[in-house]
N, C-alpha and C positions, 0 to 999 in steps of 0.2 A: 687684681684683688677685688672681692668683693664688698661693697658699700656695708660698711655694718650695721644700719639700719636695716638691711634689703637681708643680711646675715641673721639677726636675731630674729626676723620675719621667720624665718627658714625653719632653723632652729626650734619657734616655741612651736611652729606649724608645720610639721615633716609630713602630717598625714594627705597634705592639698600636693604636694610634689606628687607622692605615690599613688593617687588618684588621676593622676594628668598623662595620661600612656603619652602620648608625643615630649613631654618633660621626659618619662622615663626609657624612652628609647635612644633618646639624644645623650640621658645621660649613659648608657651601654654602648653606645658609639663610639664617646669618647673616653671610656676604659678601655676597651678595644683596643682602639690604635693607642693607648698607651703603652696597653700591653704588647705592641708588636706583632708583625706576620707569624711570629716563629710559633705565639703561643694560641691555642683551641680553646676560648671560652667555651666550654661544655653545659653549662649551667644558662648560659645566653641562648644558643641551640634549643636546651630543652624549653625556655622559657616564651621563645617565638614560636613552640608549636604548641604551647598552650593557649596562647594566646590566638591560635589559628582555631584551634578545638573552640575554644570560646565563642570566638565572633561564628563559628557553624552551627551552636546551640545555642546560641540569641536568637539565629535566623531563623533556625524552626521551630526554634518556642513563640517568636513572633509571628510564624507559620500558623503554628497548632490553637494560638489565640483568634486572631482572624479566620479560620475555620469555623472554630466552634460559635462565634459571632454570627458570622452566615448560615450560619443550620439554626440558633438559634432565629435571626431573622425568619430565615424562612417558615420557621413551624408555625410561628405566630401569626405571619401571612395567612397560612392553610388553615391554622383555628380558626381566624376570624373570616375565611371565606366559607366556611363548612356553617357557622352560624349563620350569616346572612343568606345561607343555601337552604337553612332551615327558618325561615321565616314566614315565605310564602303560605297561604292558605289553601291558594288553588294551583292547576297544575300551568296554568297560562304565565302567573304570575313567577311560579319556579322558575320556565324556563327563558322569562325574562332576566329572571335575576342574574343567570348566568353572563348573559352577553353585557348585565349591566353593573351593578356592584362586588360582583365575582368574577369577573375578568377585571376589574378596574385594582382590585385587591393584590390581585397572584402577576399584577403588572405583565398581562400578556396581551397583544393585540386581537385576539377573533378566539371565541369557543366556537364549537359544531358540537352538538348532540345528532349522532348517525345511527339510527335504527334502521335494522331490516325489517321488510314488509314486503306482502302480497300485492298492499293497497297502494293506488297510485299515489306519487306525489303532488299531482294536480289536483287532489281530493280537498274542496273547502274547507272541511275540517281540522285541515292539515296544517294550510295554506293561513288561518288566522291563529298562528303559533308561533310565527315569525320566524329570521332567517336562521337561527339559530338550530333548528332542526334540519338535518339532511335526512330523505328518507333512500333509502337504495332498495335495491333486488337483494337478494337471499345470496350468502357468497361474497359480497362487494368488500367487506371489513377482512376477513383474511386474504383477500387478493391485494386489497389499498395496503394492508401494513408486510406482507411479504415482498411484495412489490413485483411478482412472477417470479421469485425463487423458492425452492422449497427447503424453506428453513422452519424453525420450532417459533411458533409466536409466543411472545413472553406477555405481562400483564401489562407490561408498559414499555413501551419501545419511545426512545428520544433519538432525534437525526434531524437530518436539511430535510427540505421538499423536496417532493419527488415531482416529476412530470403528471404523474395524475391527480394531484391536487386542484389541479384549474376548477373541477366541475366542481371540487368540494369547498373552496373557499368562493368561488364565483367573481367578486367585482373586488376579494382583498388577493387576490390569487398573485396578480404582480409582484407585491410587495412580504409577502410571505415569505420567512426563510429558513423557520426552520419550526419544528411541531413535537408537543407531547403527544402521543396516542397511548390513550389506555381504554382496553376492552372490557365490556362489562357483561355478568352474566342477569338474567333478568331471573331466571330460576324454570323450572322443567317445563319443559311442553314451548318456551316461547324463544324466538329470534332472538341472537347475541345481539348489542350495542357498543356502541364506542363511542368517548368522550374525548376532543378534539381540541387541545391547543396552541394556539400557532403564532411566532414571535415575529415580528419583522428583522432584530437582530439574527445572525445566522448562528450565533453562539450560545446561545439562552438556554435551548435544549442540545445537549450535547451525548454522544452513545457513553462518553467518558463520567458524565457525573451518575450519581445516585439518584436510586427512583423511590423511596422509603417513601418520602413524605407522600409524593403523585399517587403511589399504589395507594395509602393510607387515605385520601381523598376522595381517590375513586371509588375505594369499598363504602364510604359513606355515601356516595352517591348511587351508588351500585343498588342499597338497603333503601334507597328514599324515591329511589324510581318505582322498586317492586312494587312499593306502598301505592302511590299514584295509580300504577298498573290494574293491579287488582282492584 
């Protein structure tokens, strides 16, 4: 028998039982075997697979919450790196910023700014701009992101490193594991460029995630280069 204290509990509070799924599976348990083998609770069946529905749309509603969390993360990252991208007066200063408060923002280890050129990369000019700049030969950005396949280049390609990274990251090249690449147009008559990401974790940039924001990034950087250019 039940304490009737522990009864009247029960009683004026029925709604704290039907809240407690471990209370209310114990109590279907043992209806169950009161009810004997012979007979098919039907209504028990349907009630465990709602219950199965249930906990699968918690899971992806708690899915769909933490998604939209990390996107929102992430845009506020790229705003506030696209502003301190826009700060700079001069063009020395820009493309310090990149290796310094805009990689430090977008939580990546190493930027490369890679432009094609005629001009040597030995050229003084060049050389007090820091390592941030790679210069190549004509050609070198659709061969470093194809990687000698002849596939369609996209505006942003995410993956591991590849064996020919060594020259382009230099003294991070070890530890490098994986890289954004997005190509940049400079506008007619001049050499493409590419804007160069590279994480030490090997998952960071992945071919599986989305490139919205990075495209979005790179077309502002894309507009703030021309400016300099000219």
């Amino acid at each position: 028998m039940i304490e009737q204290d522990l009864r009247d509990r029960l009683i004026s509070e029925p709604e704290k039982i039907l809240g407690d799924q471990d209370v209310m599976r114990a109590l279907i348990a043992a209806n169950e075997r009161a009810m004997g083998s012979n007979i098919v609770d039907l209504r028990g069946i349907a009630m465990e697979r709602l219950e199965t529905r249930l906990d699968r749309l918690e899971d992806t509603h708690r899915s769909v919450i933490a998604a939209a969390y990390e996107n929102l993360a992430g845009t506020n990252q790229v705003h506030r790196a696209i502003l301190q991208m826009l700060d700079p007066l001069n063009f020395e200063d820009f493309l310090r910023s990149l290796s310094t408060d805009v990689m430090q923002t977008l939580r990546v280890d190493c930027v490369r700014l890679v432009l094609e050129s005629v001009q040597s990369a030995d050229d003084p000019a060049l050389r007090k701009l820091g390592e941030v700049l790679y210069v190549a030969e004509p050609g070198f950005i659709a061969e470093y992101i194809a990687g000698g396949r002849n596939v369609s280049l996209r505006p942003v390609t995410l993956r591991q490193v590849v064996p020919q990274s060594d020259a382009l990251y230099g003294e991070r090249a070890g530890w490098i594991r994986s890289e954004a690449l997005m190509r940049l147009d400079f506008g007619k008559g001049r050499l493409p460029g590419m804007l160069v990401m590279g994480a030490e974790d090997p998952h960071q940039f992945k071919p599986t995630q989305g490139t919205d924001l990075l495209a979005f990034f790179a077309g502002v950087f894309e507009r703030t280069m021309r400016r300099w250019l000219s």
